[in-house]
C-alpha positions, -999 to +999 in steps of 0.1 A: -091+300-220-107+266-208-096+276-175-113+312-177-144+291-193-148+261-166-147+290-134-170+312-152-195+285-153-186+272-118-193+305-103-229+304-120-237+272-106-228+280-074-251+316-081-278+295-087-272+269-060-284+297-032-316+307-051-301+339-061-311+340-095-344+341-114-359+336-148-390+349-166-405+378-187-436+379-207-449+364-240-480+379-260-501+372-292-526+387-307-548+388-343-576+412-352-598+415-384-616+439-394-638+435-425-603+432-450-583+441-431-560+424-404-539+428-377-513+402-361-487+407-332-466+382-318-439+392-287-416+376-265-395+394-237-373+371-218-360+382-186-329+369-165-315+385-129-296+384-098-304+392-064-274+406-048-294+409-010-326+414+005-334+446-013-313+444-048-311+422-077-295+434-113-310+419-143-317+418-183-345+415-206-346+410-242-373+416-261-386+408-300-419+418-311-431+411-346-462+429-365-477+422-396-508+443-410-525+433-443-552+446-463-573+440-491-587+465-512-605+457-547-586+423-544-553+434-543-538+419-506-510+446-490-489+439-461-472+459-437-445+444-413-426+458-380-399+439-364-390+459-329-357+445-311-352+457-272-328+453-248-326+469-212-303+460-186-317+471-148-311+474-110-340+464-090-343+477-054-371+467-038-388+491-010-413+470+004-420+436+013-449+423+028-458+385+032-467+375-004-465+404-018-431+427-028-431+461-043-401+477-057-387+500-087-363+491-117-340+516-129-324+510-165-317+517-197-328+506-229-319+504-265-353+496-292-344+493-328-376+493-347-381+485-383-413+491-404-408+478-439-377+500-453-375+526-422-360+523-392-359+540-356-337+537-327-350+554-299-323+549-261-343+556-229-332+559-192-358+559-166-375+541-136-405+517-140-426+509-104-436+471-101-455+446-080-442+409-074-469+386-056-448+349-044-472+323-059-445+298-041-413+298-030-398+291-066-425+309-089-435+350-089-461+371-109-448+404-118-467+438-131-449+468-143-472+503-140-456+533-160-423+548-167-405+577-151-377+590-173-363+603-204-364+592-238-349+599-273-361+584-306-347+593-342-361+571-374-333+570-399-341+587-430-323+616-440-327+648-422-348+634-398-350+653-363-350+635-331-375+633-308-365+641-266-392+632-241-391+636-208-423+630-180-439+601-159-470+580-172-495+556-152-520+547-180-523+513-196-498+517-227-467+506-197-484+480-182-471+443-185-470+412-170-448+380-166-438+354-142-407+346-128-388+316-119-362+314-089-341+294-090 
């Protein structure tokens, strides 16, 4: 089993030896208050990948995301929190590349368990998301996602719940996001 071990983290140094692999994702915070009430969100969404050539690269993100709404109402404080828990592995092909700037399409899967006090939803997506990387340097990238093209299915958990199939592409601000990269 060492045997198995030591090779398996030989080949990943060699990986990362040619610059093949890359690190990154996106981080977010954010409080609001209104009158009583408030409004807190805290996520992180770590990203790591490949590049197999040129044009491809396989990779993973992982993402938690944490939400905690209070209010107060003749003095009595009530809370509301939402834990959400993603991860969606992805192939990356990328379509054009110009000096700086690279443009290219991920298409994955993903798996989001969400929990809201007591209930709970699962909801499994496959689809493709467009994206734009602009090479700060040779060893650091800013990258955009706009929209998602695909299918999704959410269910929450209580009993006799139906699920809920959706299928179409959207460009508006709710699947835009941001992060940098790392390669190493």
């Amino acid at each position: 089993m060492k045997k198995i071990m030591m090779t398996l983290a030989a080949i990943a140094v060699a990986a990362t030896m040619n610059a093949q692999a890359y690190i990154g994702g996106g981080l977010g915070f954010q409080t609001t208050k209104q009158g009583d009430n408030t409004n807190t969100v805290i996520m992180v969404q770590p990203e790591l990948g490949y590049n197999l050539d040129e044009n491809w690269a396989v990779g993973i993100s992982l993402g938690y995301g944490h939400t905690k709404q209070s209010t107060e109402v003749a003095g009595i404080e009530t809370s509301v929190k939402t834990d959400v828990f993603t991860i969606a592995p992805y192939a990356r092909y990328t379509f054009v590349k110009l000096d700086k700037v690279n443009v290219f399409v991920d298409g994955g899967l993903s798996y989001t368990h969400t929990k809201v006090g007591d209930a709970k939803n699962n909801t499994f997506a496959i689809g493709f998301k467009p994206g734009v990387a602009v090479n700060l340097n040779e060893k650091l990238s800013f990258v955009t996602h706009v929209g998602f093209l695909g299918y999704q299915n959410s269910k929450d958990d209580a009993d006799g719940a139906k699920a809920a199939n959706t299928f179409g592409f959207d460009l508006d601000g709710s699947n835009l996001s941001f992060g940098l990269y790392y390669n190493f």
